[in-house]
DSSP file (Angstrom, degrees, kcal/mol; ACC not computed):
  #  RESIDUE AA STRUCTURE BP1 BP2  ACC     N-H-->O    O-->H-N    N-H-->O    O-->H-N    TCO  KAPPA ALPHA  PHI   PSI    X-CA   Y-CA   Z-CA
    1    1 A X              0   0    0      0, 0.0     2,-0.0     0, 0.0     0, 0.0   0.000 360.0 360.0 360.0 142.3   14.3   -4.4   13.3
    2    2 A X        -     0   0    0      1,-0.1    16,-0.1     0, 0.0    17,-0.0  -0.237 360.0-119.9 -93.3 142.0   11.0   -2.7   12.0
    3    3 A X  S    S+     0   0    0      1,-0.2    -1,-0.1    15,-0.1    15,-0.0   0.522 110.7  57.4 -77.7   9.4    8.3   -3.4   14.6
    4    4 A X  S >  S+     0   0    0     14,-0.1     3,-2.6     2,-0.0    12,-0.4   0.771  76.5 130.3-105.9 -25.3    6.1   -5.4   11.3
    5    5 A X  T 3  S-     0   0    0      1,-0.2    12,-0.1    13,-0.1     3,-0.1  -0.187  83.5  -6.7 -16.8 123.8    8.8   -7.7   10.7
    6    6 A X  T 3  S+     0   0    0     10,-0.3     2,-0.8     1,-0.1    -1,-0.2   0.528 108.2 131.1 158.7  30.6    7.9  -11.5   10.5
    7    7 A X    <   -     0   0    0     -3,-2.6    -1,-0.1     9,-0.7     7,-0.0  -0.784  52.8-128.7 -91.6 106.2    3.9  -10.1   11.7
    8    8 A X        -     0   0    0     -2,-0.8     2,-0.3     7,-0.1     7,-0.2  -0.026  16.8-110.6 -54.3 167.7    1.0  -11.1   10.0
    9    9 A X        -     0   0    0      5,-0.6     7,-0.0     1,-0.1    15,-0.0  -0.621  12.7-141.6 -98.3 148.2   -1.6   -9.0    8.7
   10   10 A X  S    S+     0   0    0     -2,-0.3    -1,-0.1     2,-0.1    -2,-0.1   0.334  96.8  43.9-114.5  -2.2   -5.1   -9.3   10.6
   11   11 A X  S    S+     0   0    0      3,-0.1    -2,-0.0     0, 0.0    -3,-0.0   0.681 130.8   9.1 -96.3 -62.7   -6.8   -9.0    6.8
   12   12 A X  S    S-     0   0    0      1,-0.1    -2,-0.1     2,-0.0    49,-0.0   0.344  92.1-134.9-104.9  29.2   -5.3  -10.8    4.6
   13   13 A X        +     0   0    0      1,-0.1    -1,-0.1    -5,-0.1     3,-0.1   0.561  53.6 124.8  66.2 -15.0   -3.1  -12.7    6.6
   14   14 A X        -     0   0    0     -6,-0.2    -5,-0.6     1,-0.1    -1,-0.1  -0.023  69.9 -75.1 -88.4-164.3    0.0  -12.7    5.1
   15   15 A X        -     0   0    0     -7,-0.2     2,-0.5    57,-0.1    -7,-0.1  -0.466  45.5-136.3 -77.6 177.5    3.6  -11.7    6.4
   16   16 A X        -     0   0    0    -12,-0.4    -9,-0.7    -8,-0.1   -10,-0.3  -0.999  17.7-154.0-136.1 120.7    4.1   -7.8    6.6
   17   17 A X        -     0   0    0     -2,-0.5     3,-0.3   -12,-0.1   -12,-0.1  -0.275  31.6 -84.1 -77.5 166.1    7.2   -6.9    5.2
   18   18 A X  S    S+     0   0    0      1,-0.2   -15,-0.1   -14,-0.1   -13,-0.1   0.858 133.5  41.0 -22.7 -56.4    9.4   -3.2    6.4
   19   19 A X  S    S-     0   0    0      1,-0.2     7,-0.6   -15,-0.1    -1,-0.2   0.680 103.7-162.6 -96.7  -7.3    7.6   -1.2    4.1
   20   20 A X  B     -A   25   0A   0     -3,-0.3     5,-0.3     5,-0.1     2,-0.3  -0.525  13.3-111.1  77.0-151.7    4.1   -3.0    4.9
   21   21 A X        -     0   0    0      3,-0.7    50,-0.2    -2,-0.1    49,-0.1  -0.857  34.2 -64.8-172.5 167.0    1.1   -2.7    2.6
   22   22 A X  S    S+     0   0    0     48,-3.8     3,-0.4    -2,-0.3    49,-0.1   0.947 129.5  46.7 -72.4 -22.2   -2.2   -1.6    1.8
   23   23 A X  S    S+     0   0    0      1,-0.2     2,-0.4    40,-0.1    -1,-0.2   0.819 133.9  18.8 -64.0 -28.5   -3.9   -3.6    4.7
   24   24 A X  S    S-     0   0    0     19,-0.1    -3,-0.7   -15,-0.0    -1,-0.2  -0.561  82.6-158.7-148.8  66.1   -0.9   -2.2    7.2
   25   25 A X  B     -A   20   0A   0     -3,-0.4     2,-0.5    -2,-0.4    -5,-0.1  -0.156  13.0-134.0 -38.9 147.1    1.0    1.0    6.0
   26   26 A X        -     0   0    0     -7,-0.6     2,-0.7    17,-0.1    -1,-0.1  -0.945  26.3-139.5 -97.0 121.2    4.1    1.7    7.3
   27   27 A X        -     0   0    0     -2,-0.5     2,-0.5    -3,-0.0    14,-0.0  -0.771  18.1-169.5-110.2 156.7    4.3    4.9    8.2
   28   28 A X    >   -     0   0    0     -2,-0.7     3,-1.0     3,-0.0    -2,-0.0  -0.909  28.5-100.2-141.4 171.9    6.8    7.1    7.8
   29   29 A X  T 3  S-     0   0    0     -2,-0.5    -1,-0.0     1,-0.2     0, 0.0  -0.197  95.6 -14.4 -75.7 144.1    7.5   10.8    9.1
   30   30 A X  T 3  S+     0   0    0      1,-0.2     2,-0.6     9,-0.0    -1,-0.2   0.796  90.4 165.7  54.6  47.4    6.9   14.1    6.7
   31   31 A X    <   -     0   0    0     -3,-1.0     9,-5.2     9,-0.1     2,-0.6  -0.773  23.6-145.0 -92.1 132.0    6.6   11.6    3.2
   32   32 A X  B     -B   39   0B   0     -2,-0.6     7,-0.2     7,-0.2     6,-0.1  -0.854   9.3-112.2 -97.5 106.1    5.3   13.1    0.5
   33   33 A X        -     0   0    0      5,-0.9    -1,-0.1    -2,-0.6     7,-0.0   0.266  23.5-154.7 -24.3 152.8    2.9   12.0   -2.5
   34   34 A X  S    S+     0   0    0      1,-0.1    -1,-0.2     2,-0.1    -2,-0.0   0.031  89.0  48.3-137.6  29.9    4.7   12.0   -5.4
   35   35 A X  S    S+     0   0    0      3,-0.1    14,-0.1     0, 0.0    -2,-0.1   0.383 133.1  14.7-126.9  -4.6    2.1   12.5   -7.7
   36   36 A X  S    S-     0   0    0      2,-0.1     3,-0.1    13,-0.1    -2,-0.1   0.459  92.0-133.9-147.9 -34.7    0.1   15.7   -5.8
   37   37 A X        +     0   0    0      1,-0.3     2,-0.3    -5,-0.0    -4,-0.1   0.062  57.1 146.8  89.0 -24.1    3.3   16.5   -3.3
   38   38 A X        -     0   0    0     -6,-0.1    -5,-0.9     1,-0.1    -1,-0.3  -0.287  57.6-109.8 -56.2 117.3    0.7   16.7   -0.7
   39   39 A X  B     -B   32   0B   0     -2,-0.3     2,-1.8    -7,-0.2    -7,-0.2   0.131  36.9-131.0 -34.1 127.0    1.9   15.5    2.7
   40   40 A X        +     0   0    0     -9,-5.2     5,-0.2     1,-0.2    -1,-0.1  -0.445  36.6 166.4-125.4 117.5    0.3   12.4    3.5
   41   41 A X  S    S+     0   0    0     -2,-1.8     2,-0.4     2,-0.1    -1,-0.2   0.396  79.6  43.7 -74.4 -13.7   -1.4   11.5    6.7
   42   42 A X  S >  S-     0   0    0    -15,-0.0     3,-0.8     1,-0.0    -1,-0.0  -0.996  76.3-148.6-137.5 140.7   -3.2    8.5    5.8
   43   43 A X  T 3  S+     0   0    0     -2,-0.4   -17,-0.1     1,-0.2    -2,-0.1   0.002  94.3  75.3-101.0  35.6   -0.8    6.0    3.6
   44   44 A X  T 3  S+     0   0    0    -19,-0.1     2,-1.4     2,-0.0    -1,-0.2  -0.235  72.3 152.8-138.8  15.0   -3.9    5.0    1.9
   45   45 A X    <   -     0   0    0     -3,-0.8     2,-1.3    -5,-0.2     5,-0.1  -0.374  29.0-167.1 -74.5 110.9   -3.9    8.2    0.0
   46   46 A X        +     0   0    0     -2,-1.4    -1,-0.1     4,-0.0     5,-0.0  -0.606  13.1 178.4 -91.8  77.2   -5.8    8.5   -3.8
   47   47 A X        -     0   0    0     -2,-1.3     4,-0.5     1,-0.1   -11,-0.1  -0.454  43.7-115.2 -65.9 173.4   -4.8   11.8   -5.6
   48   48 A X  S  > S+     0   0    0      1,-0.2     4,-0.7     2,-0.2     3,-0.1   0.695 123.2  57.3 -63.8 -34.2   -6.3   12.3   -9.0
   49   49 A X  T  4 S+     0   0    0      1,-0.2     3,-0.5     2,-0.2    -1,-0.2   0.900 110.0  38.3 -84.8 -64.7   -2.7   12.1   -9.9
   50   50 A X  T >4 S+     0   0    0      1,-0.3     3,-1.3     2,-0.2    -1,-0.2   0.734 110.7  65.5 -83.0 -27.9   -2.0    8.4   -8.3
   51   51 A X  T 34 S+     0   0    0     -4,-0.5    -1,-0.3     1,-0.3    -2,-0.2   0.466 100.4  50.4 -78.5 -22.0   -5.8    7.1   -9.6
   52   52 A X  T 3< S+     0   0    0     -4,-0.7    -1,-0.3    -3,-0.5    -2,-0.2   0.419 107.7  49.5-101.6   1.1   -4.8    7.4  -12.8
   53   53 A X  S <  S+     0   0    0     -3,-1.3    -2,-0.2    -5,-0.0    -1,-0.1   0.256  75.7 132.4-111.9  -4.4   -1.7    5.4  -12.3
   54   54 A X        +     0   0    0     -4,-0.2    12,-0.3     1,-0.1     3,-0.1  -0.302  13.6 151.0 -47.4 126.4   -3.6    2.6  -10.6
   55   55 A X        +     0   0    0     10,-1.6    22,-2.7     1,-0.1     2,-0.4   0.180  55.8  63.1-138.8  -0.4   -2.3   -0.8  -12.3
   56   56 A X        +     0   0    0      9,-1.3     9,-0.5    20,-0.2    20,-0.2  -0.388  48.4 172.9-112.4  59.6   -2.8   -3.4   -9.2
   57   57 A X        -     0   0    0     18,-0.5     7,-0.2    -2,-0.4     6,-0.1  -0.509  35.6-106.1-108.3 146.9   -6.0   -4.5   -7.5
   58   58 A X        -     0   0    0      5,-2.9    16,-0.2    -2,-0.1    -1,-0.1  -0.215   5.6-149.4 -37.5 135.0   -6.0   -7.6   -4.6
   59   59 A X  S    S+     0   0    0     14,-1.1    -1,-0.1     2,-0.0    15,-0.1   0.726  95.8  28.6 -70.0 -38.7   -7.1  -10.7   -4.8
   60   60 A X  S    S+     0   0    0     13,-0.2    14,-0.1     3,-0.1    -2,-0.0   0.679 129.9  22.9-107.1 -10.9   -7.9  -11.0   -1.4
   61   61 A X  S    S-     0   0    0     12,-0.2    -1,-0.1     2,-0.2    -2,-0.0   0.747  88.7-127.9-121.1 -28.8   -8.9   -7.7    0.1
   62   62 A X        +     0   0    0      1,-0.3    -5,-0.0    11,-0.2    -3,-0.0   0.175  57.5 139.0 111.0 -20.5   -9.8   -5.8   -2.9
   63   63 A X        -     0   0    0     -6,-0.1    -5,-2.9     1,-0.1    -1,-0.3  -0.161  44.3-135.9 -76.1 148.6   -7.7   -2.8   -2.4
   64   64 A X        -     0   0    0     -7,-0.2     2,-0.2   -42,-0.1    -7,-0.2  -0.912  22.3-175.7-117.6 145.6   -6.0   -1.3   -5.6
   65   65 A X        -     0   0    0     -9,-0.5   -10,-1.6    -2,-0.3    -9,-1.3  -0.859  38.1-130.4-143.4 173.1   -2.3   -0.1   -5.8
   66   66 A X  S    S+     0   0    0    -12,-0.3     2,-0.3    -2,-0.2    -1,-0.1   0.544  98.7  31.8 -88.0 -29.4    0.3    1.6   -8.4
   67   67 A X  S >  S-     0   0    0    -11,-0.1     3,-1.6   -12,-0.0     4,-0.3  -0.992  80.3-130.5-132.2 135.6    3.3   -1.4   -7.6
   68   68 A X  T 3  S+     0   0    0     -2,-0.3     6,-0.2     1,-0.3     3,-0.2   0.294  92.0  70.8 -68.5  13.4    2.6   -4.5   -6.9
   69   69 A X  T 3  S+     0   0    0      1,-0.2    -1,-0.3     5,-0.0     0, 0.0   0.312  85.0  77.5-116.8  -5.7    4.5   -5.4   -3.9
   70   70 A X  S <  S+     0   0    0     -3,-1.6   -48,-3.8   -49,-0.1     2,-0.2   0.797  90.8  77.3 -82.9 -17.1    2.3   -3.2   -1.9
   71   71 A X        -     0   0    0     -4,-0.3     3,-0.3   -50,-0.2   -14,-0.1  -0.511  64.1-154.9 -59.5 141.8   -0.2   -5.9   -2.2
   72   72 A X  S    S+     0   0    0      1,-0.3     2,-0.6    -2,-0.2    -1,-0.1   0.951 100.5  19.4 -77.1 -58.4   -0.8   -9.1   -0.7
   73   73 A X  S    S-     0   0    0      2,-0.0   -14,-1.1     0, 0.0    -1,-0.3  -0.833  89.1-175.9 -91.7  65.8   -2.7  -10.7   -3.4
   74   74 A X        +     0   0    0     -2,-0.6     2,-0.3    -3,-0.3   -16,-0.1  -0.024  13.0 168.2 -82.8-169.9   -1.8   -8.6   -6.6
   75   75 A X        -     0   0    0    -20,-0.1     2,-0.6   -17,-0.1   -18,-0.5  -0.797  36.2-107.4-177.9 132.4   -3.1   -9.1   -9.8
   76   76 A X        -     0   0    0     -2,-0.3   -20,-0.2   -20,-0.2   -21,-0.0  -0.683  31.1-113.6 -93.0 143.0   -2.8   -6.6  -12.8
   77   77 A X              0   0    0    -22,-2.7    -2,-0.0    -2,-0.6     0, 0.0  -0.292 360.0 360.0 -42.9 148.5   -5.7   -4.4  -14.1
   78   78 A X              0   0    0      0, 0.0    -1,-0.2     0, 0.0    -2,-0.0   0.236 360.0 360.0-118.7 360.0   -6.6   -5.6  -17.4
């Protein structure tokens, strides 16, 4: 069982799923961006590449994402 499993978030409060979120990345070993390729060490990485794919922003934290299920709160960008 993934150590986030049925854990709450300490921002926005909600469950944190396997793959986690923007408040609480999962990480996981050697992944690579798949818009820049660049290895990525903080899972809260914005290439030019991924910023232009941005489609998602939070209701509650503010944070913007490319799929919505990385969100707590999603909303789409208008």
């Amino acid at each position: 069982m993934p150590e986030t499993q049925g854990k709450k978030c300490p921002t926005c409060h909600e469950d944190i799923g396997e793959v986690g979120h923007l408040c609480v990345p999962v990480n996981k070993k050697d992944e690579k961006c798949d818009w820049c390729g660049a290895l990525i060490t903080n899972h809260r990485h914005l290439c030019c590449g991924k910023v232009k794919e941005l489609a998602y922003i939070c209701n509650s934290c503010g944070r913007t994402a490319v799929s919505a299920e990385h969100l707590c709160k999603p909303e789409k960008i208008k």
